[in-house]
DSSP file (Angstrom, degrees, kcal/mol; ACC not computed):
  #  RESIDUE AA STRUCTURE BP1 BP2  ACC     N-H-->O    O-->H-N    N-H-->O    O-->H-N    TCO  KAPPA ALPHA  PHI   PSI    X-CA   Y-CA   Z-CA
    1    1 A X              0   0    0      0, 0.0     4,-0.5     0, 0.0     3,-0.3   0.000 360.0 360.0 360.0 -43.6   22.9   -5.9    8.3
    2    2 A X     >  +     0   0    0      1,-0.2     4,-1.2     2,-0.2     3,-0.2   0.801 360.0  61.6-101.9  -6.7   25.4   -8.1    6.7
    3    3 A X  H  > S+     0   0    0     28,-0.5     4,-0.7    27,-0.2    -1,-0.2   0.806 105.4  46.4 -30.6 -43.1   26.5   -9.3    9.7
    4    4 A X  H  4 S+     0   0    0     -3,-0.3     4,-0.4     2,-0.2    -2,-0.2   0.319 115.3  50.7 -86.0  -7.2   22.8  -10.7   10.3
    5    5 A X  H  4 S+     0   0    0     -4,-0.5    -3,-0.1    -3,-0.2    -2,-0.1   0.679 105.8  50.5-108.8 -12.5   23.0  -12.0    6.9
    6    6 A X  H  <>S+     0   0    0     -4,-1.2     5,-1.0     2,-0.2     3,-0.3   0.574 116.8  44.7 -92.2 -20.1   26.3  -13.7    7.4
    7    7 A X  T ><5S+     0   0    0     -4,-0.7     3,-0.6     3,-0.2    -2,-0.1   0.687 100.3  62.0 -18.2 -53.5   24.8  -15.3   10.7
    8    8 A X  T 3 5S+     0   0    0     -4,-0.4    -1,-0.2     1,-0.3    -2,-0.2   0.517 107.3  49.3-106.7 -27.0   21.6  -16.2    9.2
    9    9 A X  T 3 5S-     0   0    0     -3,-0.3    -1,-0.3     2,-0.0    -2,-0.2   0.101 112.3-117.3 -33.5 -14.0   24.1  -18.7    6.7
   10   10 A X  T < 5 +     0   0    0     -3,-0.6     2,-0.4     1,-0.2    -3,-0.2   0.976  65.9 153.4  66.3  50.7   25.8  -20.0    9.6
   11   11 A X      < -     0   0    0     -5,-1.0     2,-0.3     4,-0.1    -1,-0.2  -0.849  36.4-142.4-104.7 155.1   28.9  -18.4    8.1
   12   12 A X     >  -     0   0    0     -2,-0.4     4,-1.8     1,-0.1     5,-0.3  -0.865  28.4-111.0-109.2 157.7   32.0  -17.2   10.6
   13   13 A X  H  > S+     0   0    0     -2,-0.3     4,-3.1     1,-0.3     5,-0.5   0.985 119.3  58.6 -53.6 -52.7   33.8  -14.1    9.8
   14   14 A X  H  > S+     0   0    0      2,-0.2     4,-3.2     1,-0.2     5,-0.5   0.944 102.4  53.8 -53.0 -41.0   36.7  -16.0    8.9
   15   15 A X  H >> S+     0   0    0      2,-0.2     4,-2.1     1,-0.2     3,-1.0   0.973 108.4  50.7 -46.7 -73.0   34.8  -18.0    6.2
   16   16 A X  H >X S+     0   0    0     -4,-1.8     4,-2.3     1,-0.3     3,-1.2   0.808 105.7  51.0  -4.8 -76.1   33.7  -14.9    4.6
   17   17 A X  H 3<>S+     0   0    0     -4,-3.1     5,-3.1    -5,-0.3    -1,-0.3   0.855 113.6  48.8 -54.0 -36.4   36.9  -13.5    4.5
   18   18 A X  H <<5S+     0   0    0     -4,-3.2    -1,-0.3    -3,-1.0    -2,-0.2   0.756 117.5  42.3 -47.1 -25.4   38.1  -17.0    2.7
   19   19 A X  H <<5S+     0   0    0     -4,-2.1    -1,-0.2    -3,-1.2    -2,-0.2   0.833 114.7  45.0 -99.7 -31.4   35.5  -16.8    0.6
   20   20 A X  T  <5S-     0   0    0     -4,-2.3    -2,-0.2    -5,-0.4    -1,-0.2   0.184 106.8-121.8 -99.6  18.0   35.6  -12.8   -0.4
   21   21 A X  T   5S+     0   0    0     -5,-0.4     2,-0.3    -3,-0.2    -3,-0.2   0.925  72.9 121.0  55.9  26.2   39.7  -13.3   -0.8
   22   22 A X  S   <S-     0   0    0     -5,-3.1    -1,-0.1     1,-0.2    -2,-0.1  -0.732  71.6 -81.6-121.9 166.6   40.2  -10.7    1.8
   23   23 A X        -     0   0    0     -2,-0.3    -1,-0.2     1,-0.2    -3,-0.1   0.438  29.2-130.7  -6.2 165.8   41.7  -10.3    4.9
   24   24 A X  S  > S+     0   0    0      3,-0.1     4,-2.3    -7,-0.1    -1,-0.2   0.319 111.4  45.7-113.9 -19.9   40.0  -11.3    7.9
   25   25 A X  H  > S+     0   0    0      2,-0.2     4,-1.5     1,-0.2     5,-0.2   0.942 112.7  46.9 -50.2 -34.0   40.6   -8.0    9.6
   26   26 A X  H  > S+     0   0    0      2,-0.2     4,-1.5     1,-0.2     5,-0.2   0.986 117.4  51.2 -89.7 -54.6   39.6   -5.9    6.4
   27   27 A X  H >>>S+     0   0    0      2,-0.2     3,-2.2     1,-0.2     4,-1.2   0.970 108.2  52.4 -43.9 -72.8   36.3   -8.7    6.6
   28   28 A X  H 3X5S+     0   0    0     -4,-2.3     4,-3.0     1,-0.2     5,-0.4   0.739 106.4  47.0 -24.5 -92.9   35.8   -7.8    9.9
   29   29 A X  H 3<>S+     0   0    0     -4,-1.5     5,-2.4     2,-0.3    -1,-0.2   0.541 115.7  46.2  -1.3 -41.6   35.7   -4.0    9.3
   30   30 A X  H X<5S+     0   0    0     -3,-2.2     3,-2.2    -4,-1.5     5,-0.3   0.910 106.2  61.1 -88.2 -56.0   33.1   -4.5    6.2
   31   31 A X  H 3<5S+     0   0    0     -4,-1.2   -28,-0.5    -5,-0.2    -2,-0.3   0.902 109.6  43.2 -26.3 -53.1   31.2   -7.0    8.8
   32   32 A X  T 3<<S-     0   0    0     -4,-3.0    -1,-0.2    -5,-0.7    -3,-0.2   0.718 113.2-115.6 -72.7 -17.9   30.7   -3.5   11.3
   33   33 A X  T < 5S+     0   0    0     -3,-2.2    -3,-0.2    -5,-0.4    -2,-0.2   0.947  85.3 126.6  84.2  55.0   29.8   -1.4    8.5
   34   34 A X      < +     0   0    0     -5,-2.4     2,-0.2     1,-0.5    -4,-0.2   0.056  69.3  47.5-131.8  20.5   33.3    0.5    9.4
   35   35 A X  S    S-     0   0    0     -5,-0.3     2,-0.5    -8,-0.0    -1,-0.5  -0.717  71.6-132.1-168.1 139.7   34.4    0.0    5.6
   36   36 A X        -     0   0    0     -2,-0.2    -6,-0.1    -3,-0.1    -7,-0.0  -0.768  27.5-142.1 -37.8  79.1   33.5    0.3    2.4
   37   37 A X        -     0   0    0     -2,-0.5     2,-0.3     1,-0.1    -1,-0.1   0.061  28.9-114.1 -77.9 157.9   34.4   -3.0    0.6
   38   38 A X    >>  -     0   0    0      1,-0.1     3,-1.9     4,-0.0     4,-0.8  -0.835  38.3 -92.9-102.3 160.4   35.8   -2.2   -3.5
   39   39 A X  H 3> S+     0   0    0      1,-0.3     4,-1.5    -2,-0.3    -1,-0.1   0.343 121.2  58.1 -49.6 -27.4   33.9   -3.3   -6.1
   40   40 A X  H 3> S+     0   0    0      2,-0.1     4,-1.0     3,-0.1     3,-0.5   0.992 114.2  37.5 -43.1 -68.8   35.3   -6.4   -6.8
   41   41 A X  H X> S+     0   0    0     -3,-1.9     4,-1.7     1,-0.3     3,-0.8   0.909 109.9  61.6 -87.3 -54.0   34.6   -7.8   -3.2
   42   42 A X  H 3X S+     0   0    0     -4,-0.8     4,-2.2     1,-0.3    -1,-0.3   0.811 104.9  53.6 -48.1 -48.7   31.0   -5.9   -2.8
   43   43 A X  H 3X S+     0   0    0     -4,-1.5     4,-1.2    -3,-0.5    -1,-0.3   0.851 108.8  45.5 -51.5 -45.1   30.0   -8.1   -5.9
   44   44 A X  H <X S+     0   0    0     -4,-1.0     4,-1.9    -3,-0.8     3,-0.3   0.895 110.4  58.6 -43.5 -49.5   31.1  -11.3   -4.1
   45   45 A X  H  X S+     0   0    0     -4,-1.7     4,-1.4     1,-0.3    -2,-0.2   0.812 101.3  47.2 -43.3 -52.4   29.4  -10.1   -1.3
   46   46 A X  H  <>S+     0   0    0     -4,-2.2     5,-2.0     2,-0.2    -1,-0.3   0.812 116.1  48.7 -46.4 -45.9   26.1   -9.8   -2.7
   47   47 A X  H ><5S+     0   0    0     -4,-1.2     3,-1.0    -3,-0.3    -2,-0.2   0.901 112.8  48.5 -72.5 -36.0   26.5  -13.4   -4.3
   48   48 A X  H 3<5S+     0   0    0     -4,-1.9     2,-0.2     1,-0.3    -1,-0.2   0.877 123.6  27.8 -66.4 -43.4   27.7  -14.9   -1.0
   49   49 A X  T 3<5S-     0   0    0     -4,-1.4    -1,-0.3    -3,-0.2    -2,-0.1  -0.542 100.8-128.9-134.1  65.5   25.1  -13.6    1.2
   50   50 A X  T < 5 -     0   0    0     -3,-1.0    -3,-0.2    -2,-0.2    -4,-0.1   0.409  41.1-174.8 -27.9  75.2   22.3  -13.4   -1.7
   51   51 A X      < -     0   0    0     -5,-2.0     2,-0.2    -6,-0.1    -1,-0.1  -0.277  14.4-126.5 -67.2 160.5   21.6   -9.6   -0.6
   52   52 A X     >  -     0   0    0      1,-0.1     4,-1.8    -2,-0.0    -1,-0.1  -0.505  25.1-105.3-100.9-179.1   18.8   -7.8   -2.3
   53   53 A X  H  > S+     0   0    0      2,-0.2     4,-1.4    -2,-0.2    -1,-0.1   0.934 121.9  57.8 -47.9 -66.8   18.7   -4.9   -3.9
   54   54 A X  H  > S+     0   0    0      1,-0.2     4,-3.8     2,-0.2     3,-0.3   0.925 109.8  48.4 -43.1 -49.9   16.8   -3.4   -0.8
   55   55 A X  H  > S+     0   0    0      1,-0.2     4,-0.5     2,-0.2     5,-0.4   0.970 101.1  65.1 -70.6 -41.0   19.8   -4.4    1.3
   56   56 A X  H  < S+     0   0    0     -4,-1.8    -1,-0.2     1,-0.3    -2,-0.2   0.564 104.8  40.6  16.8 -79.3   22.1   -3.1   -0.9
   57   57 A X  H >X S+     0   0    0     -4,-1.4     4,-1.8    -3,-0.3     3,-1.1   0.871 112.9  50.8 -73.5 -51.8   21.1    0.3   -0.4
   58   58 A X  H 3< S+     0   0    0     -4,-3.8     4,-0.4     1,-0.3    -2,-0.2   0.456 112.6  57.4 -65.0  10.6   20.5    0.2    3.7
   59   59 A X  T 3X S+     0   0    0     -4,-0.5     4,-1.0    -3,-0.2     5,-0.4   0.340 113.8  28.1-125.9 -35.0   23.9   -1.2    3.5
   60   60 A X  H <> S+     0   0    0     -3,-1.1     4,-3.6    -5,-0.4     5,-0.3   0.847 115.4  70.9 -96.1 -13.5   25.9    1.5    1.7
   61   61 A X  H  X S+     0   0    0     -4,-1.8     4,-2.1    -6,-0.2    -1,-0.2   0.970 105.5  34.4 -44.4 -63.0   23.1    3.6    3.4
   62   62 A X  H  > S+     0   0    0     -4,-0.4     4,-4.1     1,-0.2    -1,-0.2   0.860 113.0  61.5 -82.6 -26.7   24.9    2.8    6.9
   63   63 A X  H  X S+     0   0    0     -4,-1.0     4,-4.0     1,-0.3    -1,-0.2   0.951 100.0  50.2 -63.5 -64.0   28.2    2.9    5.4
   64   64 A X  H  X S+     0   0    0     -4,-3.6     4,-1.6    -5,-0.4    -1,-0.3   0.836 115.3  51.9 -54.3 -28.3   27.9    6.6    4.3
   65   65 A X  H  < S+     0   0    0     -4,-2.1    -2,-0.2    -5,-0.3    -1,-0.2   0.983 101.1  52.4 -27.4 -74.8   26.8    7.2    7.9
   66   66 A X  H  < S+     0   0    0     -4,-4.1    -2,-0.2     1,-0.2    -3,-0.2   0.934 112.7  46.4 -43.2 -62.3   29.2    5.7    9.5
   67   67 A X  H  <        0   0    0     -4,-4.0    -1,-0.2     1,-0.2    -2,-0.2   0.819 360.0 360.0 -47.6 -25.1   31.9    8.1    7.3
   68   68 A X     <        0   0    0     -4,-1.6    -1,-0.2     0, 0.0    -2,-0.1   0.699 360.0 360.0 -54.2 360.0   29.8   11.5    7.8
């Protein structure tokens, strides 16, 4: 999902990660849903890729998945 939302912005992972201060591996990783970004970065995120509410939740949704 925020893959498709960083897509849909024409953004490349490496922008992200420029943009969210991070890594690009540890961007990568949040990009796969295969980490949990901290709350700092999750708030950028949301601004960056003007997520909704809805995605929000299917997004920590998949996250807690993935970890089970």
């Amino acid at each position: 999902m925020i893959k498709e939302k960083r897509k849909s912005k024409n953004l490349t992972q490496e922008e992200m990660s420029e943009k969210l201060g991070i890594s690009l591996r540890q961007y990568v990783r949040i990009d796969n849903e295969k980490a949990f970004p901290r709350r700092d970065i999750l708030k950028k995120l949301i601004t960056e890729l003007d997520l909704t509410n809805e995605e929000i939740g299917e997004y920590i949704k998949n996250i807690t998945e993935n970890y089970a």
